[in-house]
N, C-alpha and C positions, 0 to 999 in steps of 0.2 A: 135797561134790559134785565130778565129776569136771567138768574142763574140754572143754569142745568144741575139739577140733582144727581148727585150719583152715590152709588152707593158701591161699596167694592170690598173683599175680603181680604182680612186681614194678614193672609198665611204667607210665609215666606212666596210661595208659586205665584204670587198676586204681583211681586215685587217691582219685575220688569215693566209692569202696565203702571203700575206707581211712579215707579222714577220718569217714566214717559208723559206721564198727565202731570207731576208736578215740574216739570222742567221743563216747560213749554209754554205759550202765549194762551192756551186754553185752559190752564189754569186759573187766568180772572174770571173767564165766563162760566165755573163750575161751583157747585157746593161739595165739596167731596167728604164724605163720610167712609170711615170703612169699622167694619162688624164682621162676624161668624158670619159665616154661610146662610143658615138658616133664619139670623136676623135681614142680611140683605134681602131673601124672599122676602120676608114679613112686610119690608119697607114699599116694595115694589107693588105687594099685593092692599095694602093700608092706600098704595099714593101720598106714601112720604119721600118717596125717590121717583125720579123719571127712567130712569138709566142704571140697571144695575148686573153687574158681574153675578150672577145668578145659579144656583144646582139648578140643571133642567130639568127637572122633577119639575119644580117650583111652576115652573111655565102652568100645568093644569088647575093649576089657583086663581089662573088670573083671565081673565074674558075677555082680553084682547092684549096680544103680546106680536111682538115682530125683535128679529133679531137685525143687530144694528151695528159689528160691527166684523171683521174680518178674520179673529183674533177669539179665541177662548182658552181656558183650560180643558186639556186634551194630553193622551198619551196614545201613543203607536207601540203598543204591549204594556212591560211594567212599567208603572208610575213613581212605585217606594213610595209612596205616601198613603195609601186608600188599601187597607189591610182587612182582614179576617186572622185575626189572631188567634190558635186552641192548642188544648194541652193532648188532644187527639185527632186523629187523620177525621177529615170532615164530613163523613158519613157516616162515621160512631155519634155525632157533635149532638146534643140532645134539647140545648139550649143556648141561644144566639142576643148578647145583648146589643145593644143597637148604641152607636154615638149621639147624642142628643144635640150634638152640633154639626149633625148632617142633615139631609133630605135625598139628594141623588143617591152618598155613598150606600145610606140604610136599605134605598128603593132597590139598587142594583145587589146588593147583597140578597135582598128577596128573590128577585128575577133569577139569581143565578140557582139559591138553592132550592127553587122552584123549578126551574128548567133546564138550567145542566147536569148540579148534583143529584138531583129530581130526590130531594131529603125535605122531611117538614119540620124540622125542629119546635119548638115553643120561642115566641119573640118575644125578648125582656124591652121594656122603652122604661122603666123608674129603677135598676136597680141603682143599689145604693154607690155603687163604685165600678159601672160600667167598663172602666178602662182596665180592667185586671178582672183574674181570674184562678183560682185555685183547685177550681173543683176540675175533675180529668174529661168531663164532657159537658164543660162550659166555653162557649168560645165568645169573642166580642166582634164587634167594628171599632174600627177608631183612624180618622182620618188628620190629615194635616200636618204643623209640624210636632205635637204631640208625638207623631210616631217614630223620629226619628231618634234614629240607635236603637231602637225598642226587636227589631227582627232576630234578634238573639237570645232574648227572652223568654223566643216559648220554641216548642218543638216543632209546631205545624203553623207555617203563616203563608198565606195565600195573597197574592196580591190580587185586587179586584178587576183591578184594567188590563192583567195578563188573563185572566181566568174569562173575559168578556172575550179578548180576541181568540182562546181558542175555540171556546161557544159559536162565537159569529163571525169569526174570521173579518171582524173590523175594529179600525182603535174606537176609543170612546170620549166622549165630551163628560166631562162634570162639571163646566161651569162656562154657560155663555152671556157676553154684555146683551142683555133684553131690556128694550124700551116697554109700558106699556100701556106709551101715546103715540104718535105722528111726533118724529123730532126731526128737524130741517136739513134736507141733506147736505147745506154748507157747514154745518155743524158735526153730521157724521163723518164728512172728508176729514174735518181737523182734528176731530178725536182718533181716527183710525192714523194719521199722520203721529199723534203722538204714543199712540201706543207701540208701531211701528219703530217710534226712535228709542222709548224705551229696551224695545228688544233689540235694537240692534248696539246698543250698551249693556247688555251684559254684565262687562269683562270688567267695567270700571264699576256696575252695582256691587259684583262680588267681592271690590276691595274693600269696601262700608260693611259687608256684612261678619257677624264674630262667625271664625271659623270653629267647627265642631272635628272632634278626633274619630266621633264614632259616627260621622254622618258627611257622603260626597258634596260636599252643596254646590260644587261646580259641576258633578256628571247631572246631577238633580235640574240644575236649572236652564244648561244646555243643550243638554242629550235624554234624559230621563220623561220631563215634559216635553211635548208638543204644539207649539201655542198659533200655527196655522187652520183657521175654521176650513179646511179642506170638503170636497163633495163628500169623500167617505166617509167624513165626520159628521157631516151632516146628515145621510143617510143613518149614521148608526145613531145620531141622537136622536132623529121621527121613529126609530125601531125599538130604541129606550123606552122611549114616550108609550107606544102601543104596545110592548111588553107591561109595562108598569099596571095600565089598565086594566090588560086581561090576571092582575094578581086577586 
């Protein structure tokens, strides 16, 4: 039998769905890769992976997509990871450089200062050192674990997935498992069964991970993420998707 490709990101928030897919009987039947965000798209939309933990951005790349499994990354307000960092309140902000290992977080940074802040900055995608900034109406994105302890760094930091719910008054997905073939629904019971067991180990992944002084990793992976594909998740990610469009 052939192996199910997956592809999955690498960041800490991915963790739980890791300890669950490798500590389970569905680990022989997978190939498991894991990459940046924006490489798991790439894999998905190439047909290097079948199966990938995905920015739902990504989804408009690919001409046939279905999601596939119960579970995503999501937050119910702030997330602490998916940032808008600047040296001024964000309406002054004159130029926005973008994280080059996003796609959702970049997309929704658009959408917001597009339609909430309703501000049009200039969009940096090559500067030279996108994750900082010196100048007072320079601001960045920068998503992942890159950002943490980094929120005391600057004067003005916005988080994306709080700034989306007071917009839309719904939490947000930034990253769901999207197949982008027909994959056998005995196979999605067992993957959603080990994803499932991951999350409900936690308490035993956080003893493996190095603790940080300037950074929650237990409120983070508890209480901070969301990792239920809920209706309102899903409505707010088709509302993502039709935002993004209309940019």
């Amino acid at each position: 039998m052939n192996k199910i490709r997956i592809s999955a990101v690498s960041y800490t928030n991915t963790k739980p769905f890791l300890y669950g897919l490798q500590n389970s009987a569905i680990i022989d039947k997978i190939d498991l890769s894991l990459d940046i965000p924006s490489d798991c798209a790439q894999k998905l939309i190439d047909d290097r992976a079948d199966i990938g933990l995905i920015p739902v951005a990504a989804t408009l790349s690919l001409p046939k997509w279905e999601i596939v499994s119960n579970y995503c990354i999501g937050a119910v307000g702030a997330v602490n990871s998916v940032f808008i960092f600047s040296n001024c309140e964000i309406h002054h902000v004159k130029r926005v450089q973008l994280d080059p290992e996003s796609r959702s977080s970049n997309n929704l940074a658009k959408v917001l200062l597009k339609n909430f802040w309703k501000i049009k900055p200039e969009l940096i995608t090559d500067a030279l050192d996108y994750s900082a900034s010196q100048d007072e109406y320079t601001a960045f994105v920068q998503i992942g674990d890159r950002t943490f302890g980094k929120k005391d760094q600057y004067k003005y930091v916005y988080d994306l997935s709080e700034e989306w719910q007071k917009f839309t008054r719904l939490p947000f997905v930034f990253a769901a498992w999207i197949a982008n073939k027909p994959i056998a629904e005995d196979f999605i019971k067992e993957f959603n069964q080990a994803l499932r067991h991951g999350l409900a180990h936690r308490h035993e992944l956080l003893k493996t991970l190095p603790q940080r002084a300037d950074f929650d990793l237990e409120d983070y992976l508890m209480h901070k993420l969301d990792f239920e594909l809920t209706e309102d998740k899903k409505k707010a990610l088709y509302l993502f998707l039709d935002y993004i469009k209309a940019l």
